[in-house]
C-alpha positions as CSV (number, residue, x, y, z in Angstrom):
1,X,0.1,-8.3,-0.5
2,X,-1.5,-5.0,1.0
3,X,-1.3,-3.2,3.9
4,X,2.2,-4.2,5.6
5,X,2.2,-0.6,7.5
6,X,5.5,-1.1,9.0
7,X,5.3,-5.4,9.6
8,X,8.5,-6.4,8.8
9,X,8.7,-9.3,10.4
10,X,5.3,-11.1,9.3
11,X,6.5,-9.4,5.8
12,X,10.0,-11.9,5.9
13,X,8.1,-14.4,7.4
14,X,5.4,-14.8,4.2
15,X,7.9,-14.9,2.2
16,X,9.4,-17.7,3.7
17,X,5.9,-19.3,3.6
18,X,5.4,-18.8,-0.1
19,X,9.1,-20.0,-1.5
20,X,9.6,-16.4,-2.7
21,X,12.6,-16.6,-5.0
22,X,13.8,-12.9,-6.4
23,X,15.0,-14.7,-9.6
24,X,11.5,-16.5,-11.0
25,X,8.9,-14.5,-9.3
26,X,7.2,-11.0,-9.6
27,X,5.7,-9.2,-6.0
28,X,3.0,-6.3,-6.2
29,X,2.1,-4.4,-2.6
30,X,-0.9,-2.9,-3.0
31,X,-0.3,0.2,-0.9
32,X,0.5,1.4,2.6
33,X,4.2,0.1,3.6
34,X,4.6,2.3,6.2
35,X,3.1,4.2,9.2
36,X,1.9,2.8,12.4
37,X,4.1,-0.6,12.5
38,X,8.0,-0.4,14.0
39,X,9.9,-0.6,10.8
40,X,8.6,1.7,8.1
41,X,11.5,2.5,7.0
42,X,13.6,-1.1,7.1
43,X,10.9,-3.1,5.1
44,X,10.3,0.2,2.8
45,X,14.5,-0.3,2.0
46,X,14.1,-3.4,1.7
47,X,11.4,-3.7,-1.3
48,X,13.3,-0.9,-3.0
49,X,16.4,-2.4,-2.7
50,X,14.6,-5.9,-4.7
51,X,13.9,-5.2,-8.4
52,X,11.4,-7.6,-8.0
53,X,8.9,-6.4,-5.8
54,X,6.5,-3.3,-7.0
55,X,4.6,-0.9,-5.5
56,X,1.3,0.9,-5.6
57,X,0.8,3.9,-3.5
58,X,-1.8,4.3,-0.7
59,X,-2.1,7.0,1.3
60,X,0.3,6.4,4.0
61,X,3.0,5.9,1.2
62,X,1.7,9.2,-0.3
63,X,2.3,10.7,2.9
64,X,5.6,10.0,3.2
65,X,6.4,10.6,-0.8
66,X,4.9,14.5,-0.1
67,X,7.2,15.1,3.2
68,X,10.2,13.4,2.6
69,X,12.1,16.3,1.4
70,X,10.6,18.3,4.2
71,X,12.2,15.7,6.6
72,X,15.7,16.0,4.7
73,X,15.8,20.1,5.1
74,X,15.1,19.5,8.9
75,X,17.9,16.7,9.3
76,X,19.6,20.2,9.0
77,X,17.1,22.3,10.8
78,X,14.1,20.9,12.3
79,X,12.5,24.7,13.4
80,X,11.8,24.8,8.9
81,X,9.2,22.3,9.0
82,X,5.8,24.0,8.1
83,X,3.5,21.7,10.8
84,X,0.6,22.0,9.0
85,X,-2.4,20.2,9.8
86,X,-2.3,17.9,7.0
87,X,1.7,16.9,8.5
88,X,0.2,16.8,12.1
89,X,-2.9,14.3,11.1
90,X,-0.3,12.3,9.0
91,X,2.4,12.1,12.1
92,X,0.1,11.9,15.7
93,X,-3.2,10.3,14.2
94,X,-2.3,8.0,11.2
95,X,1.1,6.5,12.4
96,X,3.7,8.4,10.9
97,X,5.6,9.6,13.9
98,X,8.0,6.5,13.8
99,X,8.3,6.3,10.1
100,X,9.4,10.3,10.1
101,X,11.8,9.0,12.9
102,X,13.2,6.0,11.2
103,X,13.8,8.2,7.3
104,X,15.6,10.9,9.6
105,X,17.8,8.8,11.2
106,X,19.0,7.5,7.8
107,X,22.2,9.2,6.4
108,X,21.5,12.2,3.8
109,X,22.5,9.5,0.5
110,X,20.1,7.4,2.2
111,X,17.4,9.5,2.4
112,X,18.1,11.1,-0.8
113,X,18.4,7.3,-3.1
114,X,14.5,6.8,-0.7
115,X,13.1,10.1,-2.1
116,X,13.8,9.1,-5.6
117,X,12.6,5.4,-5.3
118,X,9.0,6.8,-4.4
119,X,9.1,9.6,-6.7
120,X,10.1,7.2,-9.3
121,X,7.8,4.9,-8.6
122,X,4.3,7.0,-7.7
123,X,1.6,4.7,-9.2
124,X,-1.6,4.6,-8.3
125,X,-2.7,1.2,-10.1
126,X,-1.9,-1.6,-12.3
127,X,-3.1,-3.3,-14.5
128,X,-2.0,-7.1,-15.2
129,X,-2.8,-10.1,-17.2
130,X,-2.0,-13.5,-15.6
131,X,-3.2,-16.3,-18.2
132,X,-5.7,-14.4,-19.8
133,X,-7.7,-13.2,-17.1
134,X,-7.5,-9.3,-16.3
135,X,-6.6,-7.7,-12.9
136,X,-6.4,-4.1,-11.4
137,X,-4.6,-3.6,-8.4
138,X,-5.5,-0.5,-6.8
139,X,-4.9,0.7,-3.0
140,X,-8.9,1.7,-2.2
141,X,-10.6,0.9,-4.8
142,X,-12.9,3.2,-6.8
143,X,-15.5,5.6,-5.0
144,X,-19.2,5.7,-5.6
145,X,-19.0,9.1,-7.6
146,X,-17.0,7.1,-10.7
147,X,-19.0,4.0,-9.7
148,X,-19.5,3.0,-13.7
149,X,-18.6,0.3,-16.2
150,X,-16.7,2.7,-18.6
151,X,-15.0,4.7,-16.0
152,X,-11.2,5.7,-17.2
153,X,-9.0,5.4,-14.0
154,X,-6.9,8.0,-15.3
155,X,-9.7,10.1,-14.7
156,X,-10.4,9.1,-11.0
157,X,-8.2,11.7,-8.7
158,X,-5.4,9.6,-6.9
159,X,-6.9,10.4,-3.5
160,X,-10.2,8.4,-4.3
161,X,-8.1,5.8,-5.5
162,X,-6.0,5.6,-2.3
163,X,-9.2,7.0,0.6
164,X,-12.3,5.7,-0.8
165,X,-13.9,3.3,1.6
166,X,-16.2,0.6,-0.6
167,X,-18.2,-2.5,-0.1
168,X,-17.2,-5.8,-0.2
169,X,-18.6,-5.9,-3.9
170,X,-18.2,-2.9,-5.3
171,X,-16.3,-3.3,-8.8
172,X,-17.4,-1.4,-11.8
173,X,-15.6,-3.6,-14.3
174,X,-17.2,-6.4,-15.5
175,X,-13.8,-8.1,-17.2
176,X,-11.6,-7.5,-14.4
177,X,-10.7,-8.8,-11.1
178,X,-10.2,-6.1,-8.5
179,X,-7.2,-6.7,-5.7
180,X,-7.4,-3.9,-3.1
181,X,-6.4,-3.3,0.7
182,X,-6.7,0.1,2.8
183,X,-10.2,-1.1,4.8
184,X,-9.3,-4.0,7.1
185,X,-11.4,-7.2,6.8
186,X,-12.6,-7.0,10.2
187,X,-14.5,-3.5,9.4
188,X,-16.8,-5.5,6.8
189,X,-17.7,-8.1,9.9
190,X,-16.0,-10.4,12.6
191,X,-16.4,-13.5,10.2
192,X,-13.8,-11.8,8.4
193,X,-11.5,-10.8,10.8
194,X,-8.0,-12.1,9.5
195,X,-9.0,-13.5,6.5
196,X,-9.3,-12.3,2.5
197,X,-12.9,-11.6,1.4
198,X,-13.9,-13.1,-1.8
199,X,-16.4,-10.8,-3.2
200,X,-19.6,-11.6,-5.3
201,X,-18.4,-14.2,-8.3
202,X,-14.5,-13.5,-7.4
203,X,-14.7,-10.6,-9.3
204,X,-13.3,-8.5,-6.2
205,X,-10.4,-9.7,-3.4
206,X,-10.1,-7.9,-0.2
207,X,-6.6,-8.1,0.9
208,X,-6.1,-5.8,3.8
209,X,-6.4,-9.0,6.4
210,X,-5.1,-6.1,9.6
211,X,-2.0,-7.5,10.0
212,X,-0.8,-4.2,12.0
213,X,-3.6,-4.9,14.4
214,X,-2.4,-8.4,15.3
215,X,-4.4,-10.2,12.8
216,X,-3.1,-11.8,9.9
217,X,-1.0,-10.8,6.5
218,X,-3.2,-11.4,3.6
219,X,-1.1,-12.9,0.1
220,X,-2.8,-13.6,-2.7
221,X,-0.6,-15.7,-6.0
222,X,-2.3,-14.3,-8.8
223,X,-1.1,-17.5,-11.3
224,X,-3.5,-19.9,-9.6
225,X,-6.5,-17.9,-10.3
């Protein structure tokens, strides 16, 4: 999955659909859990709180990461927050407002154990082997600057991999799958409004389906590909 921003309920409700048992299976979000939906904080708990579930950043989630311990100081002071442009953008235009609202009104333990969790768990891809066949998971996908067959991600800066904007085709790799989110499917075209695009030969999934906009929450079980 990708993209919940927030969707708790749609979240609970797919995993319901899928049979997901904590005990036999493995659950990767591919970026932005919070931010613009009504429970940022609840769902973000609640995959932290399940050894089983994973996460790779995007950049709502790094958002939160860089001013969480901003937002603990002002639980104590809210006049020593620095509003800087880069905290305005992330609170009034990108959805954060309500996720900010929803960490501070967790206790300090609470918003100290949260803190950790992302700090602990700040990755920016993965990769995985499910029967033999390779996959990268990776919030944005790689921009057109490291657009190249050889390209090291280690070497692309975490804020292409978590802002770059690509086509519906656009993998470098030619033995491995990419799974991203971040760019709704409806941006690529109204056929694929809802739905997960299957790029050219299946060697790239588009998961972000726009559930936050009242579309659909894209899921994708990597062992029957």
């Amino acid at each position: 999955m990708s993209d919940l921003h927030g969707c708790r309920k749609e979240f609970n409700q797919m995993l319901d659909l899928i049979q997901y048992s904590t005990e036999c299976d493995e659950l990767w979000i591919v970026g932005d859990i919070c931010d613009r939906g009504n429970e940022s904080i609840p769902l973000l708990l609640q995959i932290a709180d399940n050894p089983s579930m994973h996460i790779i950043f995007g950049n709502h989630d790094v958002w939160l990461e860089k001013y969480a311990s901003d937002l603990i100081l002002a639980k104590k002071d809210c006049g020593c927050i620095d509003m800087t442009e880069d905290f305005v953008c992330w609170l009034h235009s990108n959805g954060g407002y309500s996720t900010a609202d929803q960490f501070m009104d967790l206790s300090f333990p609470q918003c100290h154990d949260l803190r950790l969790y992302l700090e602990e768990n700040r990755r920016f891809y993965q990769y995985l082997n499910i029967h033999g066949r390779k996959f990268l998971l990776v919030h944005a996908g790689v921009g057109d600057e490291y657009f190249t067959p050889d390209v090291r991600l280690s070497a692309v800066p975490e804020g292409v991999l978590v802002w770059a904007h690509i086509g519906i085709d656009d993998n470098p790799f030619n033995d491995t799958t990419m799974i991203v989110g971040h760019t709704p499917t409806f941006c690529y075209g109204n056929e694929y409004s809802g739905r997960i695009i299957h790029g050219k030969n299946d060697t790239i999934y588009h998961i972000d389906c726009g559930c936050v906009y009242g579309k659909a929450l894209g899921c994708l079980r990597l062992d029957d590909m």
